[in-house]
N, C-alpha and C positions, 0 to 999 in steps of 0.2 A: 306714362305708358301703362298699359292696362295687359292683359295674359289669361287667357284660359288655362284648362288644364289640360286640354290636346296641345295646346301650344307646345313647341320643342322646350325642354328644361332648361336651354341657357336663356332663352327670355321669358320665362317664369322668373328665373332668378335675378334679372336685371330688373324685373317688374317690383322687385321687393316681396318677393314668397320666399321662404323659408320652407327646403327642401327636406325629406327625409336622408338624404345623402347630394353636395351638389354637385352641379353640374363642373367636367374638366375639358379642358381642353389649352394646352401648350403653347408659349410664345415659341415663334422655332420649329413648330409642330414637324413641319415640312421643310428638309434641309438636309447639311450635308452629312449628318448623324447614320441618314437613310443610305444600302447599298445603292436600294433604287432611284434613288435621287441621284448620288453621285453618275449612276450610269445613263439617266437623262440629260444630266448635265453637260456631260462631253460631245453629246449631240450639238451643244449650239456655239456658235463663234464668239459667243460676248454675253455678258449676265446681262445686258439689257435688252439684248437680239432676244434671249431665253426669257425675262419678265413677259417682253410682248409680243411672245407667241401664244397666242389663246391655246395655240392646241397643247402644246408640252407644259406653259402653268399651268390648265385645270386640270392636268395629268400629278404634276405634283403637288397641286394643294390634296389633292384627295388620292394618295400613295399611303397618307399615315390613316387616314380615316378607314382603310380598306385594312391595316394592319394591326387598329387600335379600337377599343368601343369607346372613344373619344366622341363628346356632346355635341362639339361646334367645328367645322371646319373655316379656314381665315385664310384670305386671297393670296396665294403667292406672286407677291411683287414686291415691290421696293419703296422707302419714305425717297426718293431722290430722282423720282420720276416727274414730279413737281416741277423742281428747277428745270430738267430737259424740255418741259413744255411751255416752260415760260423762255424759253430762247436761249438758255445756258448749255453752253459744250459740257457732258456729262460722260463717263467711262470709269472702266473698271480697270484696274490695273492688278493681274495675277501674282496672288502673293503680298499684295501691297494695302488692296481694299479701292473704294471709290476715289477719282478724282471730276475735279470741275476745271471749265474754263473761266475767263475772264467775265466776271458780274456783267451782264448787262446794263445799260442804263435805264433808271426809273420809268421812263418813258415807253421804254421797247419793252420792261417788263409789263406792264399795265397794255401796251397792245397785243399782248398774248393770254389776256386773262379770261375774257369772256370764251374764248375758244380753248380753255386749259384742256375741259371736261372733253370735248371733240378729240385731242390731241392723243388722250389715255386712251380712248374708245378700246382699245385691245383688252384693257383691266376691264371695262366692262363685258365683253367678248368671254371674258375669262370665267367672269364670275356669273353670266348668264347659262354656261358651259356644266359651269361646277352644280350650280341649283337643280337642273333639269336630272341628274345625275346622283345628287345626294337623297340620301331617304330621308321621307317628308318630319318623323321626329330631332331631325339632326340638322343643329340653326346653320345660316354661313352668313361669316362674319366680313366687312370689308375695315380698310383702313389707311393713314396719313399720317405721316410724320407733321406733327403741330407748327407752327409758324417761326418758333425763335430755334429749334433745333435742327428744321431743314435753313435757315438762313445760315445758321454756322457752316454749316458745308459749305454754301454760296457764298460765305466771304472768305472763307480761309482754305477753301478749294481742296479739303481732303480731310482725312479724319485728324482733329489734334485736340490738342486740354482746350481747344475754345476759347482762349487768353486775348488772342487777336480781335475776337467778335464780340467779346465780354466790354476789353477799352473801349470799342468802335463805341458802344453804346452807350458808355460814359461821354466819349469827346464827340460828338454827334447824333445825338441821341435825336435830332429831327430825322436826319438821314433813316438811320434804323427803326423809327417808328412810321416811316414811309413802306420802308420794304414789308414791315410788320403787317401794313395792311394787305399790300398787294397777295402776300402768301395767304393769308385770314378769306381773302375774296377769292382766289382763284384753287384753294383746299374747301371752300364748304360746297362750292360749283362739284368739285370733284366727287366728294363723297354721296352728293346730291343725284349724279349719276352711278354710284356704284350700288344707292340703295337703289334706283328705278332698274338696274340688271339685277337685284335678286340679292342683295348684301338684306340680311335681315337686322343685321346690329354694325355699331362702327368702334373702331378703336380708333383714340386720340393719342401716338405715342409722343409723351416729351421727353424724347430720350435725354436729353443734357440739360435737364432741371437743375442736376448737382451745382450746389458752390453757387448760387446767384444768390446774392443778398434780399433781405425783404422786399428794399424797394423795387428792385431788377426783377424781380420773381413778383410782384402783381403787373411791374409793366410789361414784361416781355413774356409772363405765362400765363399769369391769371386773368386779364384784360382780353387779350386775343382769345384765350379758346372761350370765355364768356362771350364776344363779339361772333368768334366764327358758330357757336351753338346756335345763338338768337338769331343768325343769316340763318340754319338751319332750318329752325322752326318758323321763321317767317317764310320760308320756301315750301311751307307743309311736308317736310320729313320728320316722319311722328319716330322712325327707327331708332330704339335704345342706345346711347352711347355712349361708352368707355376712356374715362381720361386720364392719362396713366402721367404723373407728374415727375417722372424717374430722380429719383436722389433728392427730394422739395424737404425729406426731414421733417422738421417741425412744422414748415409752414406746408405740408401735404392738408391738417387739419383748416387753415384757414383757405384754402382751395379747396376742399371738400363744400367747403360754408357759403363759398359764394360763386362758386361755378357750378349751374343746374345740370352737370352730368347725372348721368342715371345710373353712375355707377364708377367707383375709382381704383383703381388697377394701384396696388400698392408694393416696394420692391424689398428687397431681404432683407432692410435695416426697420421697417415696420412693427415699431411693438404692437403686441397684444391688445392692447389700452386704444392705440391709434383705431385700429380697426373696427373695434368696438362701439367707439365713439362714434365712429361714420355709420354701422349700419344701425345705430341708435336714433339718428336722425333719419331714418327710412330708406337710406341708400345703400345698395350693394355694393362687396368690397371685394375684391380679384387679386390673388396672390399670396403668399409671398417665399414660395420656395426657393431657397440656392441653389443655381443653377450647379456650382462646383458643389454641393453636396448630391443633386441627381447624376452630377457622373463618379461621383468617389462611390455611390453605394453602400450597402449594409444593414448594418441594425440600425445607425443613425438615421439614415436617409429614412425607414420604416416609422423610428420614433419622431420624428419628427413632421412627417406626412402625419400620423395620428395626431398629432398635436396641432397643427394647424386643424384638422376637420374639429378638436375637439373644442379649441377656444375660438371660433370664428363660427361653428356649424349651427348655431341656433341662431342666428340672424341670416339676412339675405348675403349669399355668397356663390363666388367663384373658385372653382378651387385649379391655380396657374402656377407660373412661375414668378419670382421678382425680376425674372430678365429671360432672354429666349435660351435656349436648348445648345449647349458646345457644340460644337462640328466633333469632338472625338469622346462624347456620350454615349455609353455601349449602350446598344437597343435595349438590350434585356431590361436594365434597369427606367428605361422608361416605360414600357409592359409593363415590368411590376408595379410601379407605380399608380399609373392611370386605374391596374386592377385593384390596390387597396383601395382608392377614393371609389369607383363602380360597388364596391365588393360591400361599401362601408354602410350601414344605417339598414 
């Protein structure tokens, strides 16, 4: 991907330029951290009635953009919108978090795939919503939860250590590399329409990277988002994209090496060295603040914000979180925050 210099600052930076201060903006951005959020939120019967409602997401994707000089604004919706459109009973349970119904069969999943992207159409609603609405320096971002970490929810029907989904793929491991695809097929369809509504960049979240051994971790991460990119690109979506391999540790560098993102989202356990490394090969690198250090606050949270801009700022960079934003994150200290990095260079 290529970048002018009208271009918005967070795809400069995903282009491989090297900012005088870069580009922020928050996993989380938009959430329950917000009063305003919380007070849209009681509007709706169910976190999924509220994902897709076009009118009330691009009300809360751009709530923090209107209260922060944040770069990029990013879709508010959900990684588990996936499974409900591939035919999976999906809900939220208050106080509890998400759960699932019963997995469908192979079958019934793969007759929902070609029409996944029809099925979101509201996320796209959303984020056609949000562009017309955001000023033209200021990118928006879309996004999907990656293939092995939305399947863990679809097999074990709710948040857990993924212990259930991890064996399945040891003792079945055709089974799992079945569903591997169907999600690979009917996630880059999706994202495919979120850039034709106006996503100008995509994020790849793998949230449950953590604890998969090598070989587990090129099969069920490095494999699929190589496969679902090059669906990308052979679909002609040229939009910068973000792959964020959550907890991959050491093997985050051998995923940098061999998956053509245009940019890798790296989380709190991230050394110096790691990062380095990546934007040494030409790639931009996103993160890696503690989210429990942006809600404890202080001098740390300060020196440390300095210190990411200081050993990361001379290569192409993102400046995020290693994980999104607490629900009981005082504002303030996100303000100050975003202001050091703005304030910074």
């Amino acid at each position: 991907m290529t970048s002018s210099a009208g271009d918005p600052r967070l795809l400069r930076a995903l282009s491989g330029e090297v900012l005088p201060r870069p580009p922020v903006w928050l996993m989380r951005q938009a959430g329950r951290y917000l009063p305003e959020y919380r007070a849209l939120r009681a509007t709706a019967p169910d976190f999924i009635a509220f994902c897709l409602d076009p009118e009330k997401a691009a009300e809360v994707t751009l709530q923090p953009m209107r209260r922060f000089p944040l770069d990029a604004a990013i879709v508010f919706a959900d990684i588990l919108l996936i499974p409900k459109a591939l035919g999976q009973k999906v809900w939220f349970e208050t106080g509890e978090g998400p759960r699932l119904g019963e997995l469908p069969p192979l079958e019934g999943l793969w007759s929902h795939v070609e029409g996944a992207a029809d099925a979101l159409s509201a996320v796209g609603e959303t984020l056609s919503r949000v562009r017309a609405a955001l000023e033209p320096d200021r990118a928006l971002i879309g996004f999907a939860g990656a293939p092995w970490t939305v399947l863990t929810y679809m097999l074990e029907g709710r948040s857990s250590d993924r212990s259930r989904a991890r064996a399945l793929a040891y003792e079945q491991p055709e089974r799992i590399d079945a569903l591997i695809d169907v999600l690979v097929e009917a996630t880059w369809r999706y994202l495919a329409m979120q850039v034709s509504a106006g996503a100008q960049a995509l994020v790849l979240f793998e949230s449950w990277a953590e604890g998969l051994p090598q070989d587990l971790f090129e099969r069920l991460v490095i494999h699929p988002h190589a496969r679902l990119l090059s669906r990308l690109r052979q679909a002609g979506v040229a939009a910068p994209l973000v792959g964020f391999p959550r907890g991959g540790g050491s093997l985050v560098a051998e995923y940098a090496k061999r998956v053509d993102v245009d940019a890798v989202a790296l989380d709190t356990q991230a050394s110096a060295a790691l990062g380095k490394e990546i934007q040494a090969s030409g790639r931009a690198i996103q993160g890696a603040l503690d989210p429990q250090l942006l809600r404890a606050g202080g001098v740390a949270l300060e020196r440390r914000v300095d210190q990411l801009l200081d050993q990361w700022g001379d290569g192409p960079y993102v400046f995020n979180l290693g994980h999104g934003v607490l629900p009981d994150t005082p504002v303030q200290h996100v303000e100050r925050v975003i202001r050091q990095v703005v304030d910074h260079g």
